[in-house]
ROZA-83284 format. One line per field, with one value per residue (C-alpha): y, x, z; residue number from 1. Coordinates in Angstrom, 2 decimals, decimal comma, padded with zeros to 5 digits, m for minus. Example, Ala and Ser with C-alpha at 12.3 -4.5 7.8 and 13.67 -1.06 7.14 Angstrom:
# residues 2
north m004,50 | m001,06
east 012,30 | 013,67
up 007,80 | 007,14
seq 1 | 2
This chain:
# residues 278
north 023,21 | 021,98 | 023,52 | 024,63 | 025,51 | 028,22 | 029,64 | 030,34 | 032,16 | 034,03 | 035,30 | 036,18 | 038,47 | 039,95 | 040,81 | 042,19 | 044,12 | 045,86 | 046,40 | 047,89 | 050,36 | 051,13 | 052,60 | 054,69 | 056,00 | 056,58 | 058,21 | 060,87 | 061,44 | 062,30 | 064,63 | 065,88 | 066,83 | 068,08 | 070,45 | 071,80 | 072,38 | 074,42 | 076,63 | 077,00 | 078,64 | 081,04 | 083,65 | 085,03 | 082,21 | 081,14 | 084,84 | 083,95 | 080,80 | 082,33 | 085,04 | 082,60 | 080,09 | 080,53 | 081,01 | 078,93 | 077,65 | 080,32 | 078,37 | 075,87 | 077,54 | 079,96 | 082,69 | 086,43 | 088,73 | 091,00 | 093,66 | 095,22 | 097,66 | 095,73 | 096,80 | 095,43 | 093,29 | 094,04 | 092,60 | 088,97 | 086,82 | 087,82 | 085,76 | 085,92 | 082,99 | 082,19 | 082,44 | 085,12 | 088,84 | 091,55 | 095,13 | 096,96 | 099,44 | 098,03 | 096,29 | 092,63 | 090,46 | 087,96 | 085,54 | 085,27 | 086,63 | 088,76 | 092,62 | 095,67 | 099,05 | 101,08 | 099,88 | 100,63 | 099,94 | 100,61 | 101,41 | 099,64 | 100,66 | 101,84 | 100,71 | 102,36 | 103,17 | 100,46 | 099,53 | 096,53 | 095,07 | 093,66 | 091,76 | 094,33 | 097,27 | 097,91 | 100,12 | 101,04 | 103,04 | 100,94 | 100,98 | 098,68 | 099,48 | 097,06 | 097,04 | 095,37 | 095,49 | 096,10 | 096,17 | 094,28 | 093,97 | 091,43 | 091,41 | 091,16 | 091,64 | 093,30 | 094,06 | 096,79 | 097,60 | 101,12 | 102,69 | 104,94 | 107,39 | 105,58 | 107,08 | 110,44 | 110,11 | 107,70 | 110,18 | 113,05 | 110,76 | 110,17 | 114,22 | 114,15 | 111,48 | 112,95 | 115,77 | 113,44 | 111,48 | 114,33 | 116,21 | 117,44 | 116,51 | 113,60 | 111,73 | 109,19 | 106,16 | 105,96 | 102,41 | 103,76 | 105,97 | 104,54 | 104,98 | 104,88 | 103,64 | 104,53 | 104,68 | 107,09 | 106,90 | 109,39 | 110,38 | 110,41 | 111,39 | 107,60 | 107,08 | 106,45 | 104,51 | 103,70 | 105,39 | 105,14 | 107,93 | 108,15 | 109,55 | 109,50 | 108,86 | 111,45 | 112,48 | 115,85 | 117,25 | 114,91 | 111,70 | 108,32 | 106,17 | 102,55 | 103,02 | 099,38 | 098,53 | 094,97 | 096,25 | 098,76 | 096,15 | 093,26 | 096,50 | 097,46 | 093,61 | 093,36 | 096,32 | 094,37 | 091,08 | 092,57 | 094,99 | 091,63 | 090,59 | 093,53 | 093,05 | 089,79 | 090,90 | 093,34 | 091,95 | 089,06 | 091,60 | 089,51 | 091,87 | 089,15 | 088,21 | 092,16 | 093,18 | 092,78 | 090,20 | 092,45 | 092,34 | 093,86 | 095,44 | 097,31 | 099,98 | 099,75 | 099,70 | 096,36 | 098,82 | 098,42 | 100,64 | 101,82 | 102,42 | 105,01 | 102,55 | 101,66 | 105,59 | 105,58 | 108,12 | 110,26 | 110,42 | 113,73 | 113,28 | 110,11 | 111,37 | 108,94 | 105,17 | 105,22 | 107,68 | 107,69 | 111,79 | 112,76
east 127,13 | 123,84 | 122,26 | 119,61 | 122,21 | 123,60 | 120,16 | 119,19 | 122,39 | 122,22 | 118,33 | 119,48 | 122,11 | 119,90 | 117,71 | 120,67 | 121,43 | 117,97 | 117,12 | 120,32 | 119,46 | 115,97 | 117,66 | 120,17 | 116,90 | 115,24 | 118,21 | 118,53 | 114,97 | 115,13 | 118,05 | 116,30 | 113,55 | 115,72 | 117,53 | 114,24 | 112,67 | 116,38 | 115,63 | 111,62 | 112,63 | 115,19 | 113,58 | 116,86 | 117,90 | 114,21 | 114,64 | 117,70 | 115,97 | 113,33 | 115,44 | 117,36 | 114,46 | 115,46 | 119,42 | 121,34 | 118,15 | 117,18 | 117,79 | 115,14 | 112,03 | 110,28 | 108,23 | 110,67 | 110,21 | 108,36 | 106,27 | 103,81 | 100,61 | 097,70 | 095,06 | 091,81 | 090,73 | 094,11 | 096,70 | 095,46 | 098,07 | 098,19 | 096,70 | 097,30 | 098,25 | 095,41 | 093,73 | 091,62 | 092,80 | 094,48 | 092,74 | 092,59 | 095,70 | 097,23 | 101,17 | 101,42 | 104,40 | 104,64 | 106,85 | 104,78 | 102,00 | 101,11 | 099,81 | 100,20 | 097,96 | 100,99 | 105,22 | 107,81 | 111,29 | 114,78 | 115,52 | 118,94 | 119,74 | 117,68 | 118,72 | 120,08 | 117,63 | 117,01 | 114,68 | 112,53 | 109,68 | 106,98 | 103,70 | 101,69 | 104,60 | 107,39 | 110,09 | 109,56 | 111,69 | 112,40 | 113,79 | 114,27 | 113,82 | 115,28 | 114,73 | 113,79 | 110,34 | 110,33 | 106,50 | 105,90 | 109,76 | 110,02 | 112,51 | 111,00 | 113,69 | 111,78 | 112,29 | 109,48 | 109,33 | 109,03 | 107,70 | 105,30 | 104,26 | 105,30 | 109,19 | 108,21 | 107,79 | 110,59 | 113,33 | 111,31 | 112,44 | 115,82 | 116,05 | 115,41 | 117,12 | 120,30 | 120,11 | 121,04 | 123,89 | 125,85 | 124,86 | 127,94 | 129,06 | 127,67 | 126,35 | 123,58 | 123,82 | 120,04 | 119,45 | 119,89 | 116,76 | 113,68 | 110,76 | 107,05 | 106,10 | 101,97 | 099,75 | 097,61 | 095,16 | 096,00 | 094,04 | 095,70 | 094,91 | 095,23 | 092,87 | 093,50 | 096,67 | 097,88 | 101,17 | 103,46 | 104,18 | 107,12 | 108,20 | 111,04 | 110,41 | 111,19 | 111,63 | 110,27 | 112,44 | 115,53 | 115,24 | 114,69 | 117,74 | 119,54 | 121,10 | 122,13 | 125,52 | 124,76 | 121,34 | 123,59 | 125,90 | 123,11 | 121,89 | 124,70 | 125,70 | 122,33 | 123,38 | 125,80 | 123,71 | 120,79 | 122,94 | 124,23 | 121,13 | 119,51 | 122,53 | 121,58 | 117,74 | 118,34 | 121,37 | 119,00 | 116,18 | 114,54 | 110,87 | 108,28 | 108,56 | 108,82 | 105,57 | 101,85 | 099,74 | 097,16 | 093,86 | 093,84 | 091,03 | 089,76 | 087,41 | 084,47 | 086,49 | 089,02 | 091,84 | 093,63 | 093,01 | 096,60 | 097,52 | 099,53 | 102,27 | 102,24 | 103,72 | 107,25 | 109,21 | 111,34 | 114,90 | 115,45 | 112,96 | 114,54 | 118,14 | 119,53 | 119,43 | 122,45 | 121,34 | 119,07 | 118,06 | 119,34
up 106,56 | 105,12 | 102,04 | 104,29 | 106,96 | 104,33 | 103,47 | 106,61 | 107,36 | 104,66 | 105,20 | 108,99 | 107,05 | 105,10 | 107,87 | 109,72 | 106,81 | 105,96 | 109,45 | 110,10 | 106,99 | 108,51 | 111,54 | 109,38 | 107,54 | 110,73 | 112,26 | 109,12 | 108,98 | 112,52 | 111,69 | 109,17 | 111,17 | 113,86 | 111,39 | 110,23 | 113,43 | 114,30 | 111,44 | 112,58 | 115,60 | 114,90 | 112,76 | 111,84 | 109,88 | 108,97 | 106,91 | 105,09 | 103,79 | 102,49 | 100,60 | 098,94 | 098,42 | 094,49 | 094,88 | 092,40 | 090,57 | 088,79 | 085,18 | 086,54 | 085,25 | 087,57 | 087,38 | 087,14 | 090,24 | 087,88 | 089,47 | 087,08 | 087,60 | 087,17 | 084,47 | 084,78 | 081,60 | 080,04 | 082,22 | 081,76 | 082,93 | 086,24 | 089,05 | 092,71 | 094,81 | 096,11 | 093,16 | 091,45 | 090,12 | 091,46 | 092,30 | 089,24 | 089,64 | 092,57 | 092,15 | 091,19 | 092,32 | 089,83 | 091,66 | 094,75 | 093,87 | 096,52 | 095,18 | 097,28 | 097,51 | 097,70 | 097,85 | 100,21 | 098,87 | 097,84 | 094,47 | 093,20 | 090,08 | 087,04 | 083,45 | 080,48 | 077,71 | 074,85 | 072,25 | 071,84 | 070,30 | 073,04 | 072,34 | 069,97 | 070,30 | 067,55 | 068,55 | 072,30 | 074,28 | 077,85 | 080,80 | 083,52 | 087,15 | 089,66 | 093,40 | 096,76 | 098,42 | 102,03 | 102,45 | 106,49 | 107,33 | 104,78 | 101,53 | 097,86 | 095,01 | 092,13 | 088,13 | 086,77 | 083,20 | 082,17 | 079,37 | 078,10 | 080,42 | 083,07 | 082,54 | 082,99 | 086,92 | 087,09 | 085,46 | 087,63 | 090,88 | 089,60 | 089,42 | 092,95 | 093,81 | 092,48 | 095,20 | 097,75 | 096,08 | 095,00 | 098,84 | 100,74 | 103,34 | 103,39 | 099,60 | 099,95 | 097,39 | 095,82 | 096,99 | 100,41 | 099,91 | 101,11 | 098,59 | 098,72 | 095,23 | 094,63 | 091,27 | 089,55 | 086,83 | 084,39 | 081,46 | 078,13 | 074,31 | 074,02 | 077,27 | 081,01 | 081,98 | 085,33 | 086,28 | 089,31 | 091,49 | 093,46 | 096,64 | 098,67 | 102,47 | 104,65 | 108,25 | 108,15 | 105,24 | 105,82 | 103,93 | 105,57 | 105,15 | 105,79 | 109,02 | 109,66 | 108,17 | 107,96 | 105,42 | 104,27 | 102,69 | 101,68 | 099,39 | 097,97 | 097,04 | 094,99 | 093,12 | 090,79 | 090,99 | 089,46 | 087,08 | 085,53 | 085,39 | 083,37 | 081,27 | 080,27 | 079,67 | 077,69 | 075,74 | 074,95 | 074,07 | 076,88 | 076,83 | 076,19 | 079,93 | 080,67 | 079,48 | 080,21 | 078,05 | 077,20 | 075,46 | 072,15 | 071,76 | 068,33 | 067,09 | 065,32 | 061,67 | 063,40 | 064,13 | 067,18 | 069,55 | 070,92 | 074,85 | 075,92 | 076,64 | 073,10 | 072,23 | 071,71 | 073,55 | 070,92 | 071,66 | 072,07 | 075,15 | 076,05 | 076,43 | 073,95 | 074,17 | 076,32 | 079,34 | 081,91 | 081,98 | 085,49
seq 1 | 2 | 3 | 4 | 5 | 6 | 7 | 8 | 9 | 10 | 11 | 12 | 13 | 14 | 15 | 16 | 17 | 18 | 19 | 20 | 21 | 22 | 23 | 24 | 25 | 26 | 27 | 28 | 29 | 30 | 31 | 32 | 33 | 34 | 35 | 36 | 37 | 38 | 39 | 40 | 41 | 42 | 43 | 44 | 45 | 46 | 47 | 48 | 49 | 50 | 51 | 52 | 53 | 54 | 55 | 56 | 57 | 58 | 59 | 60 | 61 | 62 | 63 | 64 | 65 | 66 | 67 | 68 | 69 | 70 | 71 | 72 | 73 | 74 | 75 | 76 | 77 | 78 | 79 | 80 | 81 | 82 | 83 | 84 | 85 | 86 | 87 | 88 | 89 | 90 | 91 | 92 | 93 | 94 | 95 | 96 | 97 | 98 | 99 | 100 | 101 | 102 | 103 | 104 | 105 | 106 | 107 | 108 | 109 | 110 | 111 | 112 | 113 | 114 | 115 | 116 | 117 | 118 | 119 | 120 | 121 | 122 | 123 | 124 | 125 | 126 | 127 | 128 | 129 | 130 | 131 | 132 | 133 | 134 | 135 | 136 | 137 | 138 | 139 | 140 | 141 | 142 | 143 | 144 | 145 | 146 | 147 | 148 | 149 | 150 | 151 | 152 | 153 | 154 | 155 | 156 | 157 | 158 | 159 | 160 | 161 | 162 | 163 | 164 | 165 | 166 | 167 | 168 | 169 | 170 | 171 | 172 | 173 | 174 | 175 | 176 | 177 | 178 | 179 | 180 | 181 | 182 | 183 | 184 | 185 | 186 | 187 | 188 | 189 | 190 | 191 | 192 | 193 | 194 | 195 | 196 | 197 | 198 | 199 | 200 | 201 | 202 | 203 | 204 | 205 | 206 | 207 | 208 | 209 | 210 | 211 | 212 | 213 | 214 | 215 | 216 | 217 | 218 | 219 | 220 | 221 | 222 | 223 | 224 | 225 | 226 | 227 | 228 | 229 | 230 | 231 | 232 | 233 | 234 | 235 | 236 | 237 | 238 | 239 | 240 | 241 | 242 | 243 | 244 | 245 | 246 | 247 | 248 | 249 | 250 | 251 | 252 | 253 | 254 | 255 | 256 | 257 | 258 | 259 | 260 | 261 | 262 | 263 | 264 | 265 | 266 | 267 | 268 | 269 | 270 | 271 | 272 | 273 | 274 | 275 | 276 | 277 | 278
């Protein structure tokens, strides 16, 4: 065989080769789309991507599921999706950020007490609320930091709360409950400040509960993921992501003018840093 003899053979090769990888490519992008277009159309499994869109990757970077009450001209950092600001006292998702009027949910687990220093706050009393939106059928994990004046009505629901998992014959779990979280402006010594209101959901006076095992069960498995979780932010004294980045605004003399949040909550009032009061 001819020098040129071999270089043609091995160009016709070649071609054999690469064209026989452009129809592997275009078989697997076909497959691809194929496999996408399968999960399109069932809205069943459609749902489960979306809830765990951030599974596995949440060490990547990301914003936290942080839901906070938005303060006009204080709460700074928070910008919707589309762009521009929230309504002024209206619930902020950070992670998709979407904000809601009012919040239907389930309630998983509330934190023990702790103290930590937060941007312009020395000392403050928190607690960590965990749950799961439910606002249009959908599923939005949450985290909302509590402090202030905001614990109050939180430790008032878990009173309430605690009628129903200690009822006989039959004891509901709290993240069973469904709850309607809403917020009122509330003057203080310190000012207005936006607190959260909550109420459980009722049917007539019997409270509206998980009925489906299946929702029954996802609930009670995000009970120990997000318990680990809290763990972990508070072990790491994890608050800078907690809290609002706020403003700080002075008096005439260049002293800061304090928010209610800013008041710590005494321990006697607190139940300890161990407890939650109910």
């Amino acid at each position: 065989m001819t020098g040129r003899e071999k270089a043609k053979a091995v160009a016709e090769k070649l071609r054999g080769e690469n064209k026989e990888k452009e129809e592997v490519a275009i078989v697997k992008q076909a497959e691809a789309k194929n496999a996408l277009a399968t999960i399109s159309e069932n809205s069943e499994l459609m749902q489960m991507y979306k809830e765990n869109a951030k599974v596995g990757s949440k060490n990547l970077g990301g914003s936290s599921p942080l839901l906070k009450v938005h303060t006009a001209g204080r709460s700074t950092a928070n910008e919707l999706a589309e762009g521009g600001e929230p309504n002024n006292g209206w619930f902020f998702h950070k992670s998709t950020g979407e904000q809601f009027e009012t919040v239907e949910c389930h309630i998983l687990t509330i934190s023990k007490g702790f103290r930590a220093d937060g941007i312009n706050r020395t000392n403050v009393f928190n607690q960590i609320m965990a749950g799961v939106i439910t606002n249009d059928g959908a599923t939005k994990p949450f985290l909302m930091y509590l402090t202030g004046t905001k614990l109050k009505r939180m430790w008032d629901f878990g009173k309430e709360a605690s009628k129903y998992t200690r009822a006989k014959p039959v004891p509901i779990p709290m993240f069973a409950l469904k709850v309607k979280l809403t917020t009122e402006k509330e003057k203080t010594d310190y000012g207005f400040a936006w607190v959260v209101n909550f109420d459980i959901i009722k049917d007539g006076k019997t409270p509206a509960v998980v009925t489906d095992p299946g929702e029954f069960q996802f609930l009670r498995d995000m009970v120990d993921s997000v318990e680990d979780s809290i763990a972990s932010l508070i072990s790491a004294k994890a608050t800078e992501d907690m809290v609002d980045t706020e403003k700080v605004e002075r008096d005439s003399q260049g002293n800061e003018i304090r928010d209610i949040e800013d008041i710590v909550v005494p321990d006697d009032e607190a139940g300890g840093t161990e407890k939650i009061p109910f």
